[in-house]
N, C-alpha and C positions, 0 to 999 in steps of 0.2 A: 709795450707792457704785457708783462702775462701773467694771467688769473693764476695763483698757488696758496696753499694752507703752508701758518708761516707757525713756531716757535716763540717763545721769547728771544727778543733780538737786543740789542747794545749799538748806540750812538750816541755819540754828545759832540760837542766845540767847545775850543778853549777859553776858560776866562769868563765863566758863573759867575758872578760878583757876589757880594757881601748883600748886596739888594734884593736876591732874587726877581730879575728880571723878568717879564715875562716876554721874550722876544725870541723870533725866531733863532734857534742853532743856541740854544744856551750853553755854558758851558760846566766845568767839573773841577776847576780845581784852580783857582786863583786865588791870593789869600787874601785874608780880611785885614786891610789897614784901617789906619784912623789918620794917615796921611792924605789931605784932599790932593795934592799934585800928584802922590801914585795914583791914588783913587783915580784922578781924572784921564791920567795916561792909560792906566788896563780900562777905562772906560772906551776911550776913545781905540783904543786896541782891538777892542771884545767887536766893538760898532765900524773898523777897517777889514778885519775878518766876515762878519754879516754882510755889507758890501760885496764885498769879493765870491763869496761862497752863490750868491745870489747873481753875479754878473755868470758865474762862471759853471755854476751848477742849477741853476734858475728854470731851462729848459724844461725838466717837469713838470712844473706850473704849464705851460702849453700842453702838454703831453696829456695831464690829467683835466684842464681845461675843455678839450677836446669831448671828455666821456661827461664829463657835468654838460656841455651844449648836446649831446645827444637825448641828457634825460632833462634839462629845461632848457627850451631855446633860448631866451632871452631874461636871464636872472634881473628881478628890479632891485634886488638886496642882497648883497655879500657882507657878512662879519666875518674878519681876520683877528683871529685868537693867538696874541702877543706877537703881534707885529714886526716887532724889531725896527731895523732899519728903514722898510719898506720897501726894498727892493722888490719882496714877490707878490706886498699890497698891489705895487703901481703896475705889475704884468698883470693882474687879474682883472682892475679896472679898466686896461687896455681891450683884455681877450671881451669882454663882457661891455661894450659900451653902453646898454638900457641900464646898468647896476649904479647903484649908490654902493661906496666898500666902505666900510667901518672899519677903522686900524683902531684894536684896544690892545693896551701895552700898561703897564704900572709904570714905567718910566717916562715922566715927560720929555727929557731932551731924546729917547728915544723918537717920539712921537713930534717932536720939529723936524728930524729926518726925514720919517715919513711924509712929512707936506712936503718938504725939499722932492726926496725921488716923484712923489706926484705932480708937483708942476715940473720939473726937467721932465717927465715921459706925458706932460700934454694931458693929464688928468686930476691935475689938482682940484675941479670945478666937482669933481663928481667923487673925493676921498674925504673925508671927516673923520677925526680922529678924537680919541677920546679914555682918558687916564681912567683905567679899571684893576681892581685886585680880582683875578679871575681862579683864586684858588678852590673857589665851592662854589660859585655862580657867577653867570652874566649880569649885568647891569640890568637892572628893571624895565628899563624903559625900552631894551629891545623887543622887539612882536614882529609877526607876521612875517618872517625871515624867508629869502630863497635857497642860501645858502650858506653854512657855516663853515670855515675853513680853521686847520690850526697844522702848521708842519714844523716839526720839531720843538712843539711845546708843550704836548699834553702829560707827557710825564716827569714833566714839571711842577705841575697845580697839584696842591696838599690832598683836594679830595676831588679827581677827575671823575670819578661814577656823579657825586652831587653836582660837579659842573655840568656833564652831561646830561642830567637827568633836566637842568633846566635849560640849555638847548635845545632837549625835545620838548618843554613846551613853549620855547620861540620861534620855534620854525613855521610855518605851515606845514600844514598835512601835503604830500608828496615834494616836501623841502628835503634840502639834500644836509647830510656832514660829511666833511674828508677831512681825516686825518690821516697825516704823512710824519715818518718818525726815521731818522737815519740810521741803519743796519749795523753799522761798525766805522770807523774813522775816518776821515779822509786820506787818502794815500796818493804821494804823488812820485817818490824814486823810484827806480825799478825795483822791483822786487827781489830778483835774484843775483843782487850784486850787495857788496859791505854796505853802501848808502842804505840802500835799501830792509837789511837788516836793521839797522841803526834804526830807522824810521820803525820797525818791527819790533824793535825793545821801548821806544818810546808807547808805544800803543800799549804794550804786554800792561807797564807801568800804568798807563791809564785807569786800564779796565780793571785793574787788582786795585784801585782804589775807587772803584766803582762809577766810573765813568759812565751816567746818566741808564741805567739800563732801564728798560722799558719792555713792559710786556706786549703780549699778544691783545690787543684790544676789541678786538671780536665778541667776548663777552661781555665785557662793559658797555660797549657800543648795542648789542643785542638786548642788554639788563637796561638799557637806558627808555628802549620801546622802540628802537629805530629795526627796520631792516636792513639787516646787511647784504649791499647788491654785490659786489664784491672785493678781492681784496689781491694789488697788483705787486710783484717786484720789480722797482725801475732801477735802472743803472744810469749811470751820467753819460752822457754829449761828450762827444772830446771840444774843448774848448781853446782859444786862441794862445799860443805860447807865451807871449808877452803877460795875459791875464792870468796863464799858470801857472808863472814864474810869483807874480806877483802875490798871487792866494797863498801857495806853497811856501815863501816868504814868511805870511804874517801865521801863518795856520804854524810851521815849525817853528819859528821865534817863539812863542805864546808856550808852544809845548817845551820848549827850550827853558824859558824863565823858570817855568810852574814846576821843571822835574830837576832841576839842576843838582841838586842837594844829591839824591838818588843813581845819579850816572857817572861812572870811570870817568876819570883823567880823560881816558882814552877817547869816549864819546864827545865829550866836553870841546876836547880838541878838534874833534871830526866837524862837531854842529859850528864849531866859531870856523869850520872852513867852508861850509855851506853858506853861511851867512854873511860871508863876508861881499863887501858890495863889488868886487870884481874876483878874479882866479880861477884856475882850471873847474874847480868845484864849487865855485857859486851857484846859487840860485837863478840868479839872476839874469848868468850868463852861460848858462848847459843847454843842451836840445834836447834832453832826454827825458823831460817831466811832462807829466799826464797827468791830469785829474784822475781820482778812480773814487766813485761813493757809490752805495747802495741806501734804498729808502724803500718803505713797505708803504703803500696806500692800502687805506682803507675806505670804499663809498658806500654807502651808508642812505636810507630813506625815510622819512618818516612815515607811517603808515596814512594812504588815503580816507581812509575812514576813521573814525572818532575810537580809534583803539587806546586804553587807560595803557600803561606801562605798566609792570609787571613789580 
């Protein structure tokens, strides 16, 4: 990781549902049925993408793990702000064994996954989960907090300054927040070949219909009363081919559905040859796919002494 002053930045994942989820990697642009078998499919879609994003790009949770154990050694309390799947709930309860993690999600079948990833990673005993709207605040009954965590979801919540604001006064005094937000899309063809283009018009399309952007949160986080200790640029782990076949799969299908209308014959035809479950240009069966994400950390302190927020 390295300490840099960042801009307004842009990320999102595909397949925001109609619910406003609050889970990790939400997404931008799936539509609103009134079809519960769609409903259920781009659910379960939106919740196969989280999964994958989280096996395969997940490693920053250790990475920023690392600098939260150097400013508390042994957290008793972690809350995860919109949870999702819980794939990065059950690394954090792993990295941290003294911690109780609180996974709050507005979706409850989100929130039986996460007991699911807890007991499969041997932490169910110490994860608790619990259905919160976290657009303007936390849950009351949280206090005395070590750590409050939220990665790819805070520019999600309708009013995050009011969420934040009571944050800081659930944490204790030298309690930590990280917030982590994704830079730009995930990319997985090469870049400087037609695939890779192609993957490069589907993004352009994204972001011009505003594909989750997300500011610079250093003042908000500063306006809240925290200290901000610093703030990192991490880039992704190369991850196992098989798992980046598989992310790359569900992450370009998704953009594939949600832009169709919008793309050439041409592309149309390109994506149904990437997609398709064997051929020279599958997914599934190239050597040439790499994860590539960028993500901004921000950590963050709440002040030792009995400072009011501003």
């Amino acid at each position: 990781m390295t300490q840099s002053a960042h801009s307004p930045h842009t990320g999102h994942h595909p397949g925001h549902d109609a619910h406003r989820r609050h889970g990790h990697h939400h997404s931008a642009h799936a539509a609103y049925t009134h079809d519960p078998a769609t409903a259920d499919a781009m659910a379960e879609g939106m919740a196969e993408v989280l999964d994958l994003d989280a096996a395969a790009s997940g490693g920053f949770v250790d990475e920023l793990a690392e600098r939260i154990a150097d400013l508390i050694a042994a957290p008793r309390s972690v809350v995860d702000l919109g949870s999702g799947t819980g794939g990065l709930t059950a690394r954090l309860a792993a990295r941290f064994p003294s911690a109780q993690v609180t996974a709050l999600d507005n979706a409850p079948d989100m929130l039986d996954r996460v007991r699911d990833a807890a007991r499969a990673a041997g932490v169910g005993d110490r994860v608790r989960t619990q259905v919160a709207d976290l657009d303007t605040a936390l849950p009351g009954d949280l206090a005395d907090l070590d750590v409050v965590w939220s990665s790819s979801t805070m520019h999600h919540f309708a009013a995050p300054a009011d969420l934040l604001g009571s944050v800081h006064a659930a944490v204790r005094p030298g309690g930590l927040l990280i917030v982590v937000e994704l830079d730009g899309l995930p990319a997985f063809l090469p870049p400087y070949t037609p695939d890779g283009q192609l993957e490069r018009r589907l993004h352009t399309i994204m972001t011009e219909r505003g594909a989750n952007a997300h500011p610079d949160w250093s003042p908000v986080i500063v306006g809240a009363g925290f200290d901000l200790l610093e703030t990192h640029a991490i880039t992704n782990a190369p991850a196992p081919l098989d798992l980046t076949s598989r992310y790359a799969h569900a992450w370009i299908s998704r953009m594939a559905h949600g832009l169709a209308e919008e793309l050439s014959d041409t592309d149309r035809s390109r994506l149904d040859d990437l997609l398709a479950p064997a051929g020279p240009s599958s997914l599934g069966t190239r050597d040439d796919l790499t994860v590539r994400t960028r993500r901004t950390a921000w950590i963050a302190r709440r002040p030792e002494h009995n400072q009011e927020k501003p």
